[in-house]
C-alpha positions as CSV (number, residue, x, y, z in Angstrom):
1,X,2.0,11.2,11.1
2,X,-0.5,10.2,14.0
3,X,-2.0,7.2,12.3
4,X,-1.9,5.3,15.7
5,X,-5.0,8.0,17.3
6,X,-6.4,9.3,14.5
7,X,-8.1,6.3,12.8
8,X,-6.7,6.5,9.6
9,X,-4.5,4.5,7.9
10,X,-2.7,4.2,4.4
11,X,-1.6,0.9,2.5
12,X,1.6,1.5,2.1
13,X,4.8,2.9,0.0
14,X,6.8,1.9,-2.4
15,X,10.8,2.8,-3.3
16,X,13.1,1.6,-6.3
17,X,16.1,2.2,-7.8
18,X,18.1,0.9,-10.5
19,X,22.0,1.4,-11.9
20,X,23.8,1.8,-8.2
21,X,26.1,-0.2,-6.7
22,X,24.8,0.9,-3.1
23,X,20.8,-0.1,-4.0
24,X,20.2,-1.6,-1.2
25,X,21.6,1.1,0.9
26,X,19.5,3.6,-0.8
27,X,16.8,1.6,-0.8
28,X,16.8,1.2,3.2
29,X,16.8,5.2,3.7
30,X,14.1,5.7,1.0
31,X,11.9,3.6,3.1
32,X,12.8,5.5,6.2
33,X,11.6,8.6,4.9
34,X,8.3,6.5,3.5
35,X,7.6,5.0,7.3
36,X,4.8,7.4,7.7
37,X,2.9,5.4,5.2
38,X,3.4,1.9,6.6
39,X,4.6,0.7,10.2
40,X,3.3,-2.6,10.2
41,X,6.6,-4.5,7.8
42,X,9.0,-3.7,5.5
43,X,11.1,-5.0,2.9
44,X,13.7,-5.0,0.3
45,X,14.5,-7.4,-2.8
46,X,17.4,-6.5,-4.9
47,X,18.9,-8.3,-7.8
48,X,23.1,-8.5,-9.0
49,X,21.5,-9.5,-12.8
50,X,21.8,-13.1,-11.8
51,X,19.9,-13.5,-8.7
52,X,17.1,-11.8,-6.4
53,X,17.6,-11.6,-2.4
54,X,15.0,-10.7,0.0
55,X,15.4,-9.7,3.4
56,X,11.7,-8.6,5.1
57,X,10.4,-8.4,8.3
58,X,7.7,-7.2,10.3
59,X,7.9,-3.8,12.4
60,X,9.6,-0.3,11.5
61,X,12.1,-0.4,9.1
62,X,15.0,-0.1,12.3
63,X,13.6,-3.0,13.3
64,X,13.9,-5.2,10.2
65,X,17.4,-4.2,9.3
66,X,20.6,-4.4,10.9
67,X,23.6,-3.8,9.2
68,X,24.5,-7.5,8.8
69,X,22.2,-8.3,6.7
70,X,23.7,-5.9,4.0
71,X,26.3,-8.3,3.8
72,X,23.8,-10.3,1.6
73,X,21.6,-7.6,-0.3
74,X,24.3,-7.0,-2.7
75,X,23.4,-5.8,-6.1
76,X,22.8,-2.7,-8.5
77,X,18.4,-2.5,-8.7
78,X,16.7,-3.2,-5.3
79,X,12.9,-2.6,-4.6
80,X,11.3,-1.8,-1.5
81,X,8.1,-1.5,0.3
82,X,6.7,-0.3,4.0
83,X,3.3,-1.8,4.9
84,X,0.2,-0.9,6.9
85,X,-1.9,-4.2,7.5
86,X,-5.6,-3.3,6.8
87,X,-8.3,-6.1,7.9
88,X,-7.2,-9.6,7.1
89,X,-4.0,-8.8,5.7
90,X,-1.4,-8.7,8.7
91,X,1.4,-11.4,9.6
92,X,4.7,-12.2,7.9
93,X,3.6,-13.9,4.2
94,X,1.8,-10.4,3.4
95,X,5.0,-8.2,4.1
96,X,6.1,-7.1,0.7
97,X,7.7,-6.8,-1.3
98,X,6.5,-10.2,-2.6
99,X,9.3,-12.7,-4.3
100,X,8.4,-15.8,-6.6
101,X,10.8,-18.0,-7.8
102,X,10.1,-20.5,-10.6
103,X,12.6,-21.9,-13.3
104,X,11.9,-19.4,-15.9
105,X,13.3,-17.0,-13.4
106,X,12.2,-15.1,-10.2
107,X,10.1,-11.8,-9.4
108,X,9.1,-9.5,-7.0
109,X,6.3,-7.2,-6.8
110,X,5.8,-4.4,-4.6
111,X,2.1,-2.6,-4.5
112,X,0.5,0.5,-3.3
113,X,-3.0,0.5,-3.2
114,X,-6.0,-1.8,-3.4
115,X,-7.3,-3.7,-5.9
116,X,-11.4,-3.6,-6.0
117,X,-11.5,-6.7,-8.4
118,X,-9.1,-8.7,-6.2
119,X,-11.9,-11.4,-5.2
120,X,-13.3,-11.9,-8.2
121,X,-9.9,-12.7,-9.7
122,X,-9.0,-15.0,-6.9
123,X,-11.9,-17.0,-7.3
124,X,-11.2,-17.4,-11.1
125,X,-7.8,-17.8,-10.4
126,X,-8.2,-20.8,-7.9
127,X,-10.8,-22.9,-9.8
128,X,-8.2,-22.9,-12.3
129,X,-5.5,-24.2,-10.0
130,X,-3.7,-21.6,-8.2
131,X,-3.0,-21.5,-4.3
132,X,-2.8,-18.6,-2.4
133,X,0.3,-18.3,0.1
134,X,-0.9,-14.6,1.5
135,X,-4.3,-12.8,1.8
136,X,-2.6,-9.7,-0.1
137,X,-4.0,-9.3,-3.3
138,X,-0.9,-8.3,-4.7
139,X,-0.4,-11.9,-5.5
140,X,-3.3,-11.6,-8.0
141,X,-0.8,-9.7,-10.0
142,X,1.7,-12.5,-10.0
143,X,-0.5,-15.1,-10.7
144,X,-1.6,-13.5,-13.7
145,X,1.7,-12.6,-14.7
146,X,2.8,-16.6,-14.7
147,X,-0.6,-17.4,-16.6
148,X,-0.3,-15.3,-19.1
149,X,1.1,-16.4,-22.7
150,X,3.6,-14.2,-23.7
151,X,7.4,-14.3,-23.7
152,X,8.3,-11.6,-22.3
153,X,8.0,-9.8,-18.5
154,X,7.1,-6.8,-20.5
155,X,4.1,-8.5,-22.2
156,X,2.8,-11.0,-19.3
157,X,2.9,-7.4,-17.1
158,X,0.7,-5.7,-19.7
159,X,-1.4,-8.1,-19.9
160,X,-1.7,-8.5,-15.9
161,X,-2.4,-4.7,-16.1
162,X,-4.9,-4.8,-18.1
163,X,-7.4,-7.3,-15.9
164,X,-6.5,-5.0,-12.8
165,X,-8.9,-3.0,-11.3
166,X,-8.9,-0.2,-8.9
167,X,-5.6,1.4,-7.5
168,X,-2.1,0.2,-7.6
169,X,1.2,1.8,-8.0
170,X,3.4,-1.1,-8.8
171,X,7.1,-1.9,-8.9
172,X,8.1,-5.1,-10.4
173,X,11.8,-6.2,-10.4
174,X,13.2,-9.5,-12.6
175,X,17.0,-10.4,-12.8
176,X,17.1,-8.2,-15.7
177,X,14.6,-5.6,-15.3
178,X,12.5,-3.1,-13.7
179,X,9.2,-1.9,-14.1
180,X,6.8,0.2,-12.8
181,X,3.2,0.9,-13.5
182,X,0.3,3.4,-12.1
183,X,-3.4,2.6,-12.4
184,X,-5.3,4.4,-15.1
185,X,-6.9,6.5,-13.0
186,X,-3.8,7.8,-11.3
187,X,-5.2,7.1,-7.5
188,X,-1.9,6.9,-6.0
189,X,1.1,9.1,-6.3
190,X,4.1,8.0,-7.7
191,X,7.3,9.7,-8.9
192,X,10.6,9.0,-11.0
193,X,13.3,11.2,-10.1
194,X,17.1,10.3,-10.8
195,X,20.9,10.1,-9.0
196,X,23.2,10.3,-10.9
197,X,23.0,7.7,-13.6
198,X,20.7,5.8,-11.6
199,X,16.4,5.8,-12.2
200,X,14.7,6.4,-8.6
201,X,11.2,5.6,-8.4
202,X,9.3,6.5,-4.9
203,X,5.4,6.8,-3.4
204,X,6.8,10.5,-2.3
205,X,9.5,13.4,-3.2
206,X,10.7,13.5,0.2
207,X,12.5,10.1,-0.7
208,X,14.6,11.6,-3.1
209,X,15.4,14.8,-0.6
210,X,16.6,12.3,1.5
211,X,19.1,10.2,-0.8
212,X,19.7,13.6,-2.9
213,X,18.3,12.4,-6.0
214,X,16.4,15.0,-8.3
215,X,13.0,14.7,-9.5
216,X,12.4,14.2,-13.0
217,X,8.7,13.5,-13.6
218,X,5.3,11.6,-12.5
219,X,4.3,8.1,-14.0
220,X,1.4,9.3,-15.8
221,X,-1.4,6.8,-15.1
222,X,-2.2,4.2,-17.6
223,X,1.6,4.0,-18.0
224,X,4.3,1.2,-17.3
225,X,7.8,2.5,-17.3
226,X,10.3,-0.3,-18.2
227,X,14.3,0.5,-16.9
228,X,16.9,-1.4,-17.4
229,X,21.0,-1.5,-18.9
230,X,19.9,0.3,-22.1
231,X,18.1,3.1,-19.9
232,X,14.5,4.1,-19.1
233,X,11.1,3.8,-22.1
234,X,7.9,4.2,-21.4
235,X,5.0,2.3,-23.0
236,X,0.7,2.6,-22.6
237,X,-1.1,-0.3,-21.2
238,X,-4.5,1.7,-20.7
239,X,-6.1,4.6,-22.8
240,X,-7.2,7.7,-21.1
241,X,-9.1,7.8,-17.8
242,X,-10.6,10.6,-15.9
243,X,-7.5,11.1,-13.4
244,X,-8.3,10.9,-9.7
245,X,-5.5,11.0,-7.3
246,X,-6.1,10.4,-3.6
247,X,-7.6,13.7,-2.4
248,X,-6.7,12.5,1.2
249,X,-2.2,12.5,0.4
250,X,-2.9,16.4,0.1
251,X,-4.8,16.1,3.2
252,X,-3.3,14.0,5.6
253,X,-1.4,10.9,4.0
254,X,1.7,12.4,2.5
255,X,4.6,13.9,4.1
256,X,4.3,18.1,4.1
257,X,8.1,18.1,2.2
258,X,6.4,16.0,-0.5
259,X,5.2,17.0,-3.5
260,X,2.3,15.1,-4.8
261,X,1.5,15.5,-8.7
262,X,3.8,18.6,-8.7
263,X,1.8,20.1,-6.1
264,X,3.8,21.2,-2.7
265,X,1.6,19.3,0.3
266,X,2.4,22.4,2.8
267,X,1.5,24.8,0.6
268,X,-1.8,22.8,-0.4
269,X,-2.7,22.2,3.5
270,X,-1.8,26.1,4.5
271,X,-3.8,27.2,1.5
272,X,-6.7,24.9,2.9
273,X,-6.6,26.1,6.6
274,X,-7.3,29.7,4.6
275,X,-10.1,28.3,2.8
276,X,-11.2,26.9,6.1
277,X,-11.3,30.5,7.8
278,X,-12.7,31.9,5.5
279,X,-15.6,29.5,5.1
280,X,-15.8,28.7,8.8
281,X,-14.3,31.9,10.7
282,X,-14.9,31.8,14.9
283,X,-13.9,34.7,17.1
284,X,-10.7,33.1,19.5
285,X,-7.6,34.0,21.3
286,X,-5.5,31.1,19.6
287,X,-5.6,28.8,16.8
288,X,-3.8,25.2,17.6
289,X,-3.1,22.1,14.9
290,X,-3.6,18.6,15.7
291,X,0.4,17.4,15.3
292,X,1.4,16.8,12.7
293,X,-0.1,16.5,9.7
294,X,-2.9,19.2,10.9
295,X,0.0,21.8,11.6
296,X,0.2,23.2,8.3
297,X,-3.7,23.5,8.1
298,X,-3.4,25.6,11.4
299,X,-1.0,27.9,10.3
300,X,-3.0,28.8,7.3
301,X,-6.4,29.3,9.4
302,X,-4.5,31.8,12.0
303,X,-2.5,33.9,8.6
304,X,-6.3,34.2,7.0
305,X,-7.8,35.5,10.4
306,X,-5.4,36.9,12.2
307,X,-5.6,35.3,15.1
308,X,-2.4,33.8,16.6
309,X,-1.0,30.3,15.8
310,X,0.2,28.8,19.0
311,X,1.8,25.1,19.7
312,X,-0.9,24.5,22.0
313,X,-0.5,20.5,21.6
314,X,2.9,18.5,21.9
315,X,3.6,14.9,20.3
316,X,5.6,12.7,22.6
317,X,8.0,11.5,19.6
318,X,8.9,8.7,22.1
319,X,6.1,6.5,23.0
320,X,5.4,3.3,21.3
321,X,2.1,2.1,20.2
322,X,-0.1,0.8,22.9
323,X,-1.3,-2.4,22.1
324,X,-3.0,-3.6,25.0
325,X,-6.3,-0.5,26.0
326,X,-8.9,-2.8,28.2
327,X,-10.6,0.2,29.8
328,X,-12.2,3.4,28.4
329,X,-9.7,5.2,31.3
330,X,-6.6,2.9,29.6
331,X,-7.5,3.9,26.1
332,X,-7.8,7.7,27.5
333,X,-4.4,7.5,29.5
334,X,-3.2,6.0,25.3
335,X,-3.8,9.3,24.1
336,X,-2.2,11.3,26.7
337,X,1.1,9.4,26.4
338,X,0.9,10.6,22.7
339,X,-0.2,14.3,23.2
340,X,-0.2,16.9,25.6
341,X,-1.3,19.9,25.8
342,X,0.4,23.0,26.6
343,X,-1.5,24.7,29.3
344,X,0.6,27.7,29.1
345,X,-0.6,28.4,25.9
346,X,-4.8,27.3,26.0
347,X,-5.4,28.2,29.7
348,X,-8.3,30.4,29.8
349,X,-8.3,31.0,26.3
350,X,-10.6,30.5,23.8
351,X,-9.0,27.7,21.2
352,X,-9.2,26.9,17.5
353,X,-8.2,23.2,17.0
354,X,-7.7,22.4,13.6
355,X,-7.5,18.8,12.5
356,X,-7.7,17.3,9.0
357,X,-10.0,15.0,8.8
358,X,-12.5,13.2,11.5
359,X,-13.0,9.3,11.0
360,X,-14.3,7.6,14.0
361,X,-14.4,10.7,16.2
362,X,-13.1,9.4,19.6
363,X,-9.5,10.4,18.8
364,X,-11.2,14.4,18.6
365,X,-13.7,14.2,21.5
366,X,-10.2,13.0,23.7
367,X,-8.1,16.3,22.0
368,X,-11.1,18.2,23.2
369,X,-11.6,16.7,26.7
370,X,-7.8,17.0,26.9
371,X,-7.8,20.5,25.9
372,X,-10.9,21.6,28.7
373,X,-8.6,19.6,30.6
374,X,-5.6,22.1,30.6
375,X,-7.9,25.2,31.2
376,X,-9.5,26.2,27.4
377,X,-12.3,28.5,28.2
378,X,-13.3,27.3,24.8
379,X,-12.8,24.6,22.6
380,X,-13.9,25.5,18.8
381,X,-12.7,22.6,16.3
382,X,-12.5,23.2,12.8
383,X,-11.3,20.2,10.1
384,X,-9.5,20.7,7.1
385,X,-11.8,18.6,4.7
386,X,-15.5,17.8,4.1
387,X,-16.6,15.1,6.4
388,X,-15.8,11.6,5.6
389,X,-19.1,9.8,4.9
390,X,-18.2,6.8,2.4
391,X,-16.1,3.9,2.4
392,X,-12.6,4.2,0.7
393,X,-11.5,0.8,-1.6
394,X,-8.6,2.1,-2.9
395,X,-6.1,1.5,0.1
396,X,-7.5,3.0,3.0
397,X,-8.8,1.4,6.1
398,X,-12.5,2.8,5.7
399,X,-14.0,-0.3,3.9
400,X,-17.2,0.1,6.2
401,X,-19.2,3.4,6.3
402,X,-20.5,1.9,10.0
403,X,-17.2,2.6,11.6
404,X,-17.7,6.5,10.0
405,X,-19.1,8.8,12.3
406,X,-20.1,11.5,9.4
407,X,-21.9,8.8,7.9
408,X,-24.5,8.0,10.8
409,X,-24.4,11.5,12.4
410,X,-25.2,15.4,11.7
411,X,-22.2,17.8,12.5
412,X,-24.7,18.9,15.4
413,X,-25.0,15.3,17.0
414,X,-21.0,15.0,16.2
415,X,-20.5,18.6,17.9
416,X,-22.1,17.5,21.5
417,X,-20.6,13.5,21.0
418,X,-16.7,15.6,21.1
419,X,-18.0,17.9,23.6
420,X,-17.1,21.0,21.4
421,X,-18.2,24.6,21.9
422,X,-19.1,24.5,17.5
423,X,-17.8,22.2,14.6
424,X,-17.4,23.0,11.4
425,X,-15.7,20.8,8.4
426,X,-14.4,22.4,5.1
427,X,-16.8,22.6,2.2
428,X,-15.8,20.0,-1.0
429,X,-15.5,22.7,-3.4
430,X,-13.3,24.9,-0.9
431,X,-10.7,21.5,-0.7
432,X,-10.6,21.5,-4.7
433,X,-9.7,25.2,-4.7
434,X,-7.3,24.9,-1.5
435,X,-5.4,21.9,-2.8
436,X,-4.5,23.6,-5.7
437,X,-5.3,21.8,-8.3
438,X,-6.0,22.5,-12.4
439,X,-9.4,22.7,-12.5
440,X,-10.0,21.7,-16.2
441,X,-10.6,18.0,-15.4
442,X,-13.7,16.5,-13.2
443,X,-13.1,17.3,-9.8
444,X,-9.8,18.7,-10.1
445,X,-8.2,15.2,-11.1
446,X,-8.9,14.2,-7.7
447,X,-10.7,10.7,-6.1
448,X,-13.2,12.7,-3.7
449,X,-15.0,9.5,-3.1
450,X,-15.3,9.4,0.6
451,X,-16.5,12.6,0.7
452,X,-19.3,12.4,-1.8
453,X,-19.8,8.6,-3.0
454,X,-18.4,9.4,-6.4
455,X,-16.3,6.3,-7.1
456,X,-14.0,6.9,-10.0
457,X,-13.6,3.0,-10.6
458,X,-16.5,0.1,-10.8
459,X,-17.2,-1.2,-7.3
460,X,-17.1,-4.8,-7.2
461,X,-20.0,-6.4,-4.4
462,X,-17.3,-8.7,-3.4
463,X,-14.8,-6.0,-2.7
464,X,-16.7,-5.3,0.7
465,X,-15.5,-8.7,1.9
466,X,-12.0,-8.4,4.6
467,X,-10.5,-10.8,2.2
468,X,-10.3,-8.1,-0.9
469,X,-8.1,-6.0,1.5
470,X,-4.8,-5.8,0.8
């Protein structure tokens, strides 16, 4: 992914595994092939039935492990987690996964998503005596795991659960046990596949392609999935809900060699390029994706019109994140270090440049200045899904509809701001029908909430405060 110009940014993803004497191991390359989804920390907790053991850290999961400190994660269930800080929720105490300790026993929580009662409960939660050690609200969670009355890990989660509101997909490791549990809505994707004799539970498919473990099924939302020595049972902690996964994993979020709810996310992005052309076709010499998570999009706009897909834009796979940008020309060169473009192929052609998705807009008015830059006679951009109007408060780092540039300009006024020859965005009922998607439930079972202000979950006021971020 291209999270560091493109604006956009996910919570997070989550990896577990229980019944293998390497689960640590495992558990390390599962979050390699999550990174995409969180560069900001990364963890592992893993339990031998007697103890739990942490080793976290901030950075990319190279970063935070070495091969020493394997020498201490010994055990057969592990947990894991990579992390994108949104506002108010970076430094060390928020890196995840999250480990308690108290003398009934320790826990450890790891969370995808964003809770959109989170303030509410902390409030309630601290005039009754609790203190706060992070500003995640994935502590919520354990907090009213401790509180609640029953005897069980089982029972406290369940009851935990069923306060919660908003999106989490949650994986919650004891000495003894794991569980895992989805939000009733379904918001965020989360699979159980198996190797071997062992349960594997991951944000995305691709982490069992990695580890070669085979996909069994999805955690149905509303459901908590308990594993442990006598095998894997699954309970309800929620009726029915209208389901709503994250339109955006099909669009950008999720890895293309993912599937997301059963759905293949190249297929779904190449199938929306085609809806693209055929919504928004433009006559051009070449069609050219954004790298990468646009590529797929591209190659499905240039099959449906016939004009030629080219690699008219390179990633520098090298380049670090550029932390220091003083001056409009510093935050320009930024860009460039990350892309180039391939003047061979857009010189005195006319160019499609397909994106996915346009959040602030600077990162596309750069693409397009870099573009004219290389010799594009024309520069006509096209993106991949309606325009992004509404804040998301589900676990993505659009909590204020000021930072949105769809959401205080036409497509006109955002056409001459990126410099553009014409702009066009894909239609919200040509992204149900691209993604693929049954269309027997409201809106295809998808969240298309920051597109049309449709939130599938209450809205908390307090929610738009930095501290209900994760």
């Amino acid at each position: 992914m291209f999270a560091e110009i493109k604006g956009l940014n996910e919570e997070c993803g989550v990896f577990a595994i229980w019944g293998h004497k390497d689960a640590a191991h495992l558990t390390y390359y599962g979050l390699h092939s999550l990174q995409h989804r969180g560069q900001e920390g990364a963890g592992i907790v893993v339990t031998d039935g007697e103890h739990l053991k942490v080793h976290k850290g901030l950075g990319l999961v190279n970063d935070v492990f070495s091969p020493d400190d394997f020498a201490q994660l010994t055990g057969h269930a592990a947990i894991g987690h990579v992390r994108y800080a949104t506002a108010g929720g970076g430094g060390f105490a928020n890196v995840q996964p999250l480990l308690f300790r108290s003398q009934m026993g320790s826990l450890a929580i790891a969370h995808n998503g964003n809770l959109v009662n989170a303030n509410s409960m902390k409030h309630q939660l601290e005039s009754q005596g609790s203190i706060f050690q992070s500003t995640s609200d994935t502590e919520v969670v354990a907090h009213l795991i401790k509180r609640s009355g029953y005897n069980t890990l089982e029972g406290q989660l369940r009851n935990a659960l069923e306060m919660l509101k908003g999106a989490y997909a949650l994986a919650v490791l004891n000495e003894k046990q794991l569980m895992v549990a989805l939000d009733p809505n379904g918001l965020r994707p989360l699979s159980i596949g198996r190797l071997g004799e062992a349960y594997v539970i991951a944000s995305e498919t691709c982490a069992f392609d990695l580890i070669g473990a085979t996909y069994e099924r999805e955690v149905e939302p509303g459901e908590l999935v308990i594993i442990d020595d006598n095998g894997l049972r699954s309970t309800r902690f929620s009726g029915s809900a209208t389901r709503a996964i994250c339109s955006m994993e099909y669009v950008y979020f999720a890895r293309p060699d993912s599937n997301v709810d059963e759905i293949n996310v190249h297929t779904s992005r190449k199938s929306l390029g085609k809806q693209l052309a055929i919504e928004s076709p433009i006559e051009a010499d070449v069609v050219t994706g954004v790298p990468d998570s646009s590529i797929s999009a591209a190659i499905g706009y240039a099959e449906q019109t016939g004009i030629p897909y080219e690699l008219g834009m390179i990633k520098n796979r090298y380049v670090g994140r550029t932390f220091i940008q003083p001056s409009q020309e510093l935050r320009e060169q930024g860009v460039k270090m990350k892309l180039s473009a391939v003047r061979g192929v857009v010189e005195g052609k006319r160019v499609v440049m397909i994106d996915d998705s346009i959040v602030r807009g600077t990162t596309s008015r750069r693409i397009v200045n870099m573009l004219r830059e290389a010799g594009a006679k024309e520069v006509h951009v096209r993106i991949s899904s309606p325009p992004i109007k509404n804040p998301c408060f589900y676990g993505i780092d659009t909590s204020n509809s000021g930072e949105l540039i769809a959401a205080n300009h036409s497509i006109e006024e955002m056409r001459e701001m990126m410099g553009a020859d014409s702009l066009a965005f894909l239609s919200v009922e040509g992204l149900k029908k691209g993604i693929g998607r049954s269309d027997e439930t409201p809106n295809c079972g998808q969240c298309l909430a920051c597109f049309t202000g449709e939130y599938p979950t209450e809205i908390y006021p307090d929610t738009l405060h930095p501290y209900a971020k994760v």
